[in-house]
N, CA and C atoms as a LAMMPS dump frame, in Angstrom:
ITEM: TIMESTEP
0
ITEM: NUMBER OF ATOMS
198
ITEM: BOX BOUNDS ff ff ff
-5.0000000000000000e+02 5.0000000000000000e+02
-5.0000000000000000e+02 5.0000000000000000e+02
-5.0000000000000000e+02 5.0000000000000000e+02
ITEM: ATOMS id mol type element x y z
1 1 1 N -460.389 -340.339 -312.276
2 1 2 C -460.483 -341.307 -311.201
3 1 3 C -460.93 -342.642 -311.78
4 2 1 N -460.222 -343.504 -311.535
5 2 2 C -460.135 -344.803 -312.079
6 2 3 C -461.449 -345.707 -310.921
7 3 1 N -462.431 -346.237 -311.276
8 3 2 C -462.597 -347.36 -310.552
9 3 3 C -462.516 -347.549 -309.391
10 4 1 N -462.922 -347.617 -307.923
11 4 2 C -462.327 -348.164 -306.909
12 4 3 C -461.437 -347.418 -306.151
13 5 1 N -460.765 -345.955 -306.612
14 5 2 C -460.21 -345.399 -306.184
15 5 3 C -460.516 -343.912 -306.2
16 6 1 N -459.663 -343.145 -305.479
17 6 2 C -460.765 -341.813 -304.67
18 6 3 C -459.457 -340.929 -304.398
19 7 1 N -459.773 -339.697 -304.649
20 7 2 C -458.318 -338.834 -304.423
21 7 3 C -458.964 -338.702 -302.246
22 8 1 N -457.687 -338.386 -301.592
23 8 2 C -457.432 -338.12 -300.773
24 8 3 C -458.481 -337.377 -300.042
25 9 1 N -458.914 -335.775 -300.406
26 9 2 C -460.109 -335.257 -300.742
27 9 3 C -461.251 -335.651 -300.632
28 10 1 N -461.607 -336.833 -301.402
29 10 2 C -462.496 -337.371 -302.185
30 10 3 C -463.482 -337.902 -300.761
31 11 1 N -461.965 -338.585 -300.071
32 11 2 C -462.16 -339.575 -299.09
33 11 3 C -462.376 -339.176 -297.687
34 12 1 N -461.518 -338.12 -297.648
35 12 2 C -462.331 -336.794 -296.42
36 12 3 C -463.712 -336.673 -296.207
37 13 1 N -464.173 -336.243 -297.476
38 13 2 C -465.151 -335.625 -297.629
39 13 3 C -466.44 -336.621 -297.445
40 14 1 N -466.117 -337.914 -297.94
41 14 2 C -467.076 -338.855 -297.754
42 14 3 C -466.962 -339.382 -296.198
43 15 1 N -465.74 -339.273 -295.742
44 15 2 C -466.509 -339.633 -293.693
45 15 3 C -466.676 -338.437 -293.517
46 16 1 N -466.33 -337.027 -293.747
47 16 2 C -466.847 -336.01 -292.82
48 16 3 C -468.679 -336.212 -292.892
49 17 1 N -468.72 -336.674 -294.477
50 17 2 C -470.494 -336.665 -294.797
51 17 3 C -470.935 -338.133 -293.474
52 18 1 N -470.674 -339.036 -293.693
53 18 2 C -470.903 -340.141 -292.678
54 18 3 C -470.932 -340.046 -291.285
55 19 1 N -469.801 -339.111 -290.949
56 19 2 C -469.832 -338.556 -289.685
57 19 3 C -471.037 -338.011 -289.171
58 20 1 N -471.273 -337.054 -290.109
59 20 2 C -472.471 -335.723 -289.744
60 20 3 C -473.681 -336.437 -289.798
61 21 1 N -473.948 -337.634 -290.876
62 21 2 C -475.271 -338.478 -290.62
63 21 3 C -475.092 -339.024 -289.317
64 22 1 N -474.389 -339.913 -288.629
65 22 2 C -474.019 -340.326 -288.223
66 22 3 C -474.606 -339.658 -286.226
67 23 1 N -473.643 -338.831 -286.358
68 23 2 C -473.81 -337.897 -285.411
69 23 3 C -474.234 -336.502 -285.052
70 24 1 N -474.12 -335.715 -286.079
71 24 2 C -475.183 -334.584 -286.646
72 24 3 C -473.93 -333.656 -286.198
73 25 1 N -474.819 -332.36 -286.835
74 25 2 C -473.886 -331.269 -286.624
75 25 3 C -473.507 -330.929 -284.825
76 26 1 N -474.297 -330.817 -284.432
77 26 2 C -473.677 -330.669 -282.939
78 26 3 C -472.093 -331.257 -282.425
79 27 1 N -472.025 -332.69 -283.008
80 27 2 C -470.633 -333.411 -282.955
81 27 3 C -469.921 -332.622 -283.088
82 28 1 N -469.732 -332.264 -284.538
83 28 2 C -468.841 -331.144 -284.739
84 28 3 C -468.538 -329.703 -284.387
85 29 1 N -469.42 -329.236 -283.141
86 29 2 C -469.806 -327.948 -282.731
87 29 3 C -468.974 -328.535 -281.396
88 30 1 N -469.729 -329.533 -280.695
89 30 2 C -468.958 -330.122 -279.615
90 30 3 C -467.061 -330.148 -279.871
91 31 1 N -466.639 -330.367 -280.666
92 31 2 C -465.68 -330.871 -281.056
93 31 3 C -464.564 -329.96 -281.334
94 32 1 N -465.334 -329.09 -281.774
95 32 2 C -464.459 -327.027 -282.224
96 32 3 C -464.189 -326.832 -280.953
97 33 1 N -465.059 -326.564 -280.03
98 33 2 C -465.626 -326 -278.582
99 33 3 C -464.252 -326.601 -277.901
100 34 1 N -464.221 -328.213 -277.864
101 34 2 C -463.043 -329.232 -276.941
102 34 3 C -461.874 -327.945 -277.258
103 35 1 N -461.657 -328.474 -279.038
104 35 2 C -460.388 -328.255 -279.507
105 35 3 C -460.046 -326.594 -279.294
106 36 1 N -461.086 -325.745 -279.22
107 36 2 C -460.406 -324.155 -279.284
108 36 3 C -460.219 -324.177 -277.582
109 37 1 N -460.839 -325.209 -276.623
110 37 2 C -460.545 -324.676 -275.11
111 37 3 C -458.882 -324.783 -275.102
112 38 1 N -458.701 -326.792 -275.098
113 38 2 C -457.429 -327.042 -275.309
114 38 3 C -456.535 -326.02 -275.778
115 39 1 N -457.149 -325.815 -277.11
116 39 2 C -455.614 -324.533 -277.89
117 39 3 C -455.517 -323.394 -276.812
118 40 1 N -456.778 -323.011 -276.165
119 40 2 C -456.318 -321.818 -275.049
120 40 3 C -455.503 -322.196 -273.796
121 41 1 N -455.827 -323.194 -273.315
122 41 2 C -455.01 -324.065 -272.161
123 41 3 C -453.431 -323.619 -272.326
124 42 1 N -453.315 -324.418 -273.807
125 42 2 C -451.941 -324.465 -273.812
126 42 3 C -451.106 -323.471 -274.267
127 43 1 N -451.82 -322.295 -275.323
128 43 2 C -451.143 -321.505 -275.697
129 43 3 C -451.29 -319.922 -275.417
130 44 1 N -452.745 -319.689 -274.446
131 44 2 C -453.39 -318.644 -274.249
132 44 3 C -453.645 -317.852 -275.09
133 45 1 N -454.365 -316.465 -274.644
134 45 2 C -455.071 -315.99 -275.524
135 45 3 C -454.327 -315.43 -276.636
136 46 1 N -452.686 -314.953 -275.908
137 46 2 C -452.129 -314.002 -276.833
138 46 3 C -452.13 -314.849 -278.193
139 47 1 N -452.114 -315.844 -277.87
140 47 2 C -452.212 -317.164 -279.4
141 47 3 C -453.453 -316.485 -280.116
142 48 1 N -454.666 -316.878 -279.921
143 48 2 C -455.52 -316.616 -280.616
144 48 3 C -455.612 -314.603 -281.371
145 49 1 N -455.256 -313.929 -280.213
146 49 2 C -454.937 -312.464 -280.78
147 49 3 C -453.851 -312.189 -281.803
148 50 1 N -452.751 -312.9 -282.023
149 50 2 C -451.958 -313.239 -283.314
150 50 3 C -452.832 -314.041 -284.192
151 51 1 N -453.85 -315.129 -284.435
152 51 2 C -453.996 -315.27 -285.569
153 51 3 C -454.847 -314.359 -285.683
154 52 1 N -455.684 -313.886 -285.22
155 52 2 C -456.839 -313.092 -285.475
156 52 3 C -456.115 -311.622 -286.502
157 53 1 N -455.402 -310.919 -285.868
158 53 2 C -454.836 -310.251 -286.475
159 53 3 C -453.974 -310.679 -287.825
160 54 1 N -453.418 -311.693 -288.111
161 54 2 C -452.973 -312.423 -289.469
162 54 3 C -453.58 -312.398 -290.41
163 55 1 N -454.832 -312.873 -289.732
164 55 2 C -456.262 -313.182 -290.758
165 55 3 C -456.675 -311.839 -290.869
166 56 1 N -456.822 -310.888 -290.641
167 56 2 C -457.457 -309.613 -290.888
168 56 3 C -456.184 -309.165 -291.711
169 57 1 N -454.71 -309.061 -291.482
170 57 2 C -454.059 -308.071 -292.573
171 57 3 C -454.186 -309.152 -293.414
172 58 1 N -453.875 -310.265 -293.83
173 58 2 C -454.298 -311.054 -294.725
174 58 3 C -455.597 -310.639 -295.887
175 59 1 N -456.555 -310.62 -295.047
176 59 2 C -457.793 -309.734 -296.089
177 59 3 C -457.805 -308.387 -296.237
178 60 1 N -456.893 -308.013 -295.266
179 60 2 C -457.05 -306.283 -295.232
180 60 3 C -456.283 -305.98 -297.617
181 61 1 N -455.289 -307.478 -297.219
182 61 2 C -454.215 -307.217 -297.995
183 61 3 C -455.388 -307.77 -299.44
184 62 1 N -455.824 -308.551 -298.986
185 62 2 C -456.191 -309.448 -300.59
186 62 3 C -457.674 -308.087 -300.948
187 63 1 N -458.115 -307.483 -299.907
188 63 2 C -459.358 -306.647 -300.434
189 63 3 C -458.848 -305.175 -300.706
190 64 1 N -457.653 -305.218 -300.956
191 64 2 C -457.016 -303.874 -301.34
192 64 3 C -456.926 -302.959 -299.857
193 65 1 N -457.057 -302.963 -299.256
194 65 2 C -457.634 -302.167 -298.033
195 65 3 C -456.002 -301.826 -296.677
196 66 1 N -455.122 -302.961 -297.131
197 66 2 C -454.49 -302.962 -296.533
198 66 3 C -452.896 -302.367 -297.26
C-alpha cells in the first residue's frame, strides 16, 4: 500500500470502526433487527428456513459430518 491509498477492505473497515465510535454497537443491533424484519416482509419465513438449512449442510459438509 502506497501512501494515501487503502485497499477497498481497508476502507470498510475504517468507517465500520467510525461508525461504532460514533454510534456504538446498538446502531448496528438496531440495524440487523430493521434489515432481517424487511427480509421477512418480503420474502417470508420459508426464505430464512432455506438459508438456515444451506448453512448447516454447508458445515455439516466442511466438518466431515455431512
Amino acid at each position: 500500500m502506497r501512501m494515501g491509498e487503502m485497499t477497498v477492505r481497508e476502507a470498510g473497515k475504517r468507517g465500520g470502526d467510525r461508525t461504532k465510535k460514533l454510534h456504538g454497537k446498538a446502531h448496528y443491533e438496531r440495524m440487523g433487527a430493521k434489515g432481517g424484519s424487511t427480509t421477512l416482509r418480503k420474502h417470508g419465513v420459508e426464505h430464512f428456513r432455506r438459508a438456515a438449512r444451506k448453512s448447516a449442510e454447508a458445515r455439516a459438509k466442511e466438518t466431515g459430518r455431512g
